[in-house]
PyMOL commands that place a pseudoatom at each C-alpha (Angstrom):
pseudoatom trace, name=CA, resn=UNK, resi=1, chain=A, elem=C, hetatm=0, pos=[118.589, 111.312, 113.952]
pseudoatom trace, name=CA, resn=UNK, resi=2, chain=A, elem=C, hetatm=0, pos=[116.499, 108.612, 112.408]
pseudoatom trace, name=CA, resn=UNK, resi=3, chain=A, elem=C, hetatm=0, pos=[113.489, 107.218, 114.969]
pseudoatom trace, name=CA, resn=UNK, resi=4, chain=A, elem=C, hetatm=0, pos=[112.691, 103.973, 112.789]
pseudoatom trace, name=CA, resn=UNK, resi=5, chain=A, elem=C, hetatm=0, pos=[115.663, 102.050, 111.284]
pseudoatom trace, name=CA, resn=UNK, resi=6, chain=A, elem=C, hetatm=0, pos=[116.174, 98.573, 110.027]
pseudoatom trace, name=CA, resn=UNK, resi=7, chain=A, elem=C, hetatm=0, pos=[117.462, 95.688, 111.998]
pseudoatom trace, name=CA, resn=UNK, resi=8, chain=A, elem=C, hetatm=0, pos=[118.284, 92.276, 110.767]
pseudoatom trace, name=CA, resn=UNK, resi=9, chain=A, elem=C, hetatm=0, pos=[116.393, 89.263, 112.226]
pseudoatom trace, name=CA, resn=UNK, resi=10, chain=A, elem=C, hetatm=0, pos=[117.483, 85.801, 110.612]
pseudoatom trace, name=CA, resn=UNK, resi=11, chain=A, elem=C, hetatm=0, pos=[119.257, 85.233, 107.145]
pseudoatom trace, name=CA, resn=UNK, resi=12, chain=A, elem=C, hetatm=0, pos=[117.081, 87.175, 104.871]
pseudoatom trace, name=CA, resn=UNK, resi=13, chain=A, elem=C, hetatm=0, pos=[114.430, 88.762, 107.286]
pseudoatom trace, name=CA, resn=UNK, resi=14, chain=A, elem=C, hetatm=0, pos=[114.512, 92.304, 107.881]
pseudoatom trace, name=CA, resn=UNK, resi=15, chain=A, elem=C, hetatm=0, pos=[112.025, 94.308, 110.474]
pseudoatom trace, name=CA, resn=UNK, resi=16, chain=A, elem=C, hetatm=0, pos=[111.539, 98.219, 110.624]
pseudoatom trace, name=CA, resn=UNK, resi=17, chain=A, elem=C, hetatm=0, pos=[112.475, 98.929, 114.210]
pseudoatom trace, name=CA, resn=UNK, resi=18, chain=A, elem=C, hetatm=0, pos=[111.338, 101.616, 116.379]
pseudoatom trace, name=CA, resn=UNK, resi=19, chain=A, elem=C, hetatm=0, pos=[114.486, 103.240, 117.949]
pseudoatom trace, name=CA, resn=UNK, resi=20, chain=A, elem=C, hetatm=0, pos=[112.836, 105.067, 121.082]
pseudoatom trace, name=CA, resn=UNK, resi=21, chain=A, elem=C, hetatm=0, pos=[110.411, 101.530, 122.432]
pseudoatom trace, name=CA, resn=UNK, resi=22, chain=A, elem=C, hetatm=0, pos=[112.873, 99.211, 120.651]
pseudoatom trace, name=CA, resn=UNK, resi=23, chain=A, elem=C, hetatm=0, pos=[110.186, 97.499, 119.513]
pseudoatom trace, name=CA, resn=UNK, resi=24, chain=A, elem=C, hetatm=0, pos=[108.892, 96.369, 115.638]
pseudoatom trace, name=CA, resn=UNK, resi=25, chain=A, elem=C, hetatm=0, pos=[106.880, 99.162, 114.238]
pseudoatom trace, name=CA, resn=UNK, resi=26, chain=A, elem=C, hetatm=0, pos=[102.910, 97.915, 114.604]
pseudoatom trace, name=CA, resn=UNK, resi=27, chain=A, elem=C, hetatm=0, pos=[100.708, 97.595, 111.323]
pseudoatom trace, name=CA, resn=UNK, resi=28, chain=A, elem=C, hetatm=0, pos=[103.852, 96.062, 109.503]
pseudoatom trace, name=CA, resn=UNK, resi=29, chain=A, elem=C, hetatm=0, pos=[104.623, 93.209, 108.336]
pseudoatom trace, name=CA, resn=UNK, resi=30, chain=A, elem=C, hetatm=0, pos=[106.762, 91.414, 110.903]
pseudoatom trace, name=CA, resn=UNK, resi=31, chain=A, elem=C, hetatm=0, pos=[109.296, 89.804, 108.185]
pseudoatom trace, name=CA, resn=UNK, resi=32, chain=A, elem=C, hetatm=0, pos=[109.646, 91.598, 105.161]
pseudoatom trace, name=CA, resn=UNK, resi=33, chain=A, elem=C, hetatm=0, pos=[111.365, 90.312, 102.374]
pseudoatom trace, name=CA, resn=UNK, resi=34, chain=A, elem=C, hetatm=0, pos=[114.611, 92.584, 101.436]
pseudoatom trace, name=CA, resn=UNK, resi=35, chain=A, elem=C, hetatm=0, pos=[116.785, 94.952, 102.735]
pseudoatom trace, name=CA, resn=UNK, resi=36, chain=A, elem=C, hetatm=0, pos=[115.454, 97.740, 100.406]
pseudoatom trace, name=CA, resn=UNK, resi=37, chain=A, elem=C, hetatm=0, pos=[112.055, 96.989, 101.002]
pseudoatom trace, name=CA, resn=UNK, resi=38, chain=A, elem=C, hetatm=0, pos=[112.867, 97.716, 104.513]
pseudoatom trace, name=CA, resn=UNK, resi=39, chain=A, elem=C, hetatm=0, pos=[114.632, 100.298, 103.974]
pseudoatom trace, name=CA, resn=UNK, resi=40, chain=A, elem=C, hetatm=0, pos=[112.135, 101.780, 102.257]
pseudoatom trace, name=CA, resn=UNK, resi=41, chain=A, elem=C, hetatm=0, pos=[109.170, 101.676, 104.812]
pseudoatom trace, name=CA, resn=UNK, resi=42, chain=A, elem=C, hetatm=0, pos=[111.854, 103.135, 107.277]
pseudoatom trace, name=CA, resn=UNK, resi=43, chain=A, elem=C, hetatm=0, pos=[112.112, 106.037, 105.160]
pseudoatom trace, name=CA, resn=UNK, resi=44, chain=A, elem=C, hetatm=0, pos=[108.452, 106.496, 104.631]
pseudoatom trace, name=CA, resn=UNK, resi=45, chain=A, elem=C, hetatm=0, pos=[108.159, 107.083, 108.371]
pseudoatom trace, name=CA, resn=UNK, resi=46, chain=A, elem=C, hetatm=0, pos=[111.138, 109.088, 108.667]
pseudoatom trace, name=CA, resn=UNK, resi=47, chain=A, elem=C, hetatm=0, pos=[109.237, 111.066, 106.279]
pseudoatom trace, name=CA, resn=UNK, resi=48, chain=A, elem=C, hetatm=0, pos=[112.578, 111.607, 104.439]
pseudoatom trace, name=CA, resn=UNK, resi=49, chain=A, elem=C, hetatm=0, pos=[110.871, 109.517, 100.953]
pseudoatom trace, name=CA, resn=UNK, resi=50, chain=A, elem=C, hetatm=0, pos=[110.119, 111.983, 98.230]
pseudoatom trace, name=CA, resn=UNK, resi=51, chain=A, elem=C, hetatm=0, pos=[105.897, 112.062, 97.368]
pseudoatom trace, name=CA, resn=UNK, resi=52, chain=A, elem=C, hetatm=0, pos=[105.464, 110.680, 93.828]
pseudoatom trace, name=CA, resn=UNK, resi=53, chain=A, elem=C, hetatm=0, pos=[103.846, 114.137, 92.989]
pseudoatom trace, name=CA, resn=UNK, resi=54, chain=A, elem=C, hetatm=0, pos=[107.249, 116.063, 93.701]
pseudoatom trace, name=CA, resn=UNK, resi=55, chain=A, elem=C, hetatm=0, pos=[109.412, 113.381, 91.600]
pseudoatom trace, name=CA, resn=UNK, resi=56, chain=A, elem=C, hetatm=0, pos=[106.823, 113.662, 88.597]
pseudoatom trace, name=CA, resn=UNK, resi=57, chain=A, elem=C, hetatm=0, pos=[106.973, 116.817, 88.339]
pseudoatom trace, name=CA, resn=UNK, resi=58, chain=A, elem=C, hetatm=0, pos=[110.874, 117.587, 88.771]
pseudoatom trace, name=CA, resn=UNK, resi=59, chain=A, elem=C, hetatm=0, pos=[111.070, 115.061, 86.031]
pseudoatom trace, name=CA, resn=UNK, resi=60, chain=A, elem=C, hetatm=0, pos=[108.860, 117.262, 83.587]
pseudoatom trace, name=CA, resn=UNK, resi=61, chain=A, elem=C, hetatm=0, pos=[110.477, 120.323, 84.517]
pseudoatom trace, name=CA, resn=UNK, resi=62, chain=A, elem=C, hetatm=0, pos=[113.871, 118.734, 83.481]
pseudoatom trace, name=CA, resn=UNK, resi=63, chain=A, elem=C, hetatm=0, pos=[112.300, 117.605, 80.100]
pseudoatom trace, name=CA, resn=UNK, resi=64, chain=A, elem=C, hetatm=0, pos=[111.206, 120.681, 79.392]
pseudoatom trace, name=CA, resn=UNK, resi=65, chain=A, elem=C, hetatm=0, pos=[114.835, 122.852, 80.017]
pseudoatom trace, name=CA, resn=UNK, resi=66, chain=A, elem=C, hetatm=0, pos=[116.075, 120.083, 77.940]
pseudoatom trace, name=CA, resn=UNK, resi=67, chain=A, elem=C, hetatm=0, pos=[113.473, 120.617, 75.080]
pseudoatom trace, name=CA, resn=UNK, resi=68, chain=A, elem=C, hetatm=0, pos=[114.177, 124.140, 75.354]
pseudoatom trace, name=CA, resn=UNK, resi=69, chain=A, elem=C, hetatm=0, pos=[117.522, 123.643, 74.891]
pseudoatom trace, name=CA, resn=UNK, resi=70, chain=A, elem=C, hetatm=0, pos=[117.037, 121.410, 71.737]
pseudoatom trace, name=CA, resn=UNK, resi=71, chain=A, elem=C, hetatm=0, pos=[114.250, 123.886, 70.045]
pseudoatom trace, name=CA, resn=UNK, resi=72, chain=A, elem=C, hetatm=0, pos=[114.622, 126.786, 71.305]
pseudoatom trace, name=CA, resn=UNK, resi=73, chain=A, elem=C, hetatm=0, pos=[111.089, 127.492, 72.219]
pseudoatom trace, name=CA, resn=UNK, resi=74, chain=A, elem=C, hetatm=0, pos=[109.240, 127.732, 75.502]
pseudoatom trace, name=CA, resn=UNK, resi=75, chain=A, elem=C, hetatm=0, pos=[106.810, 125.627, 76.791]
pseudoatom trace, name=CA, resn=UNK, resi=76, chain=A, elem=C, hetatm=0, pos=[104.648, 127.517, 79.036]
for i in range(1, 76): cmd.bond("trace and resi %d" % i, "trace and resi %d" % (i + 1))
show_as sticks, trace
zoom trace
């Protein structure tokens, strides 16, 4: 189970919500703007987003299998 989620305030305002106090997360923004920008926040402090080291690199290793694949020759 998720501690922060999302919660709707007013037509377009979303807040990251902390699930155990109830209570906005402190040193957010109060309002933010979208859903997904919400969303993502949330996920940061779930700790479930991906660091942007990981994703480069997964992304490299699938160029070079499909390089490989092409050529025929290794890259490392």
């Amino acid at each position: 189970m998720n501690r922060y989620d999302i919660e709707r305030r007013n037509d377009d305002d979303w807040t990251v919500i902390d699930r155990l106090t109830g209570a906005p997360v402190p040193h957010l923004p109060e309002k933010l703007g979208s859903r997904l920008e919400a969303q993502a926040l949330a996920d940061f402090r779930n700790r479930l987003a991906i660091p942007q080291q990981e994703r480069i690199r997964s992304r490299l290793d699938t160029l070079r299998l499909a390089w490989q694949a092409l050529t025929g020759k290794r890259t490392r």
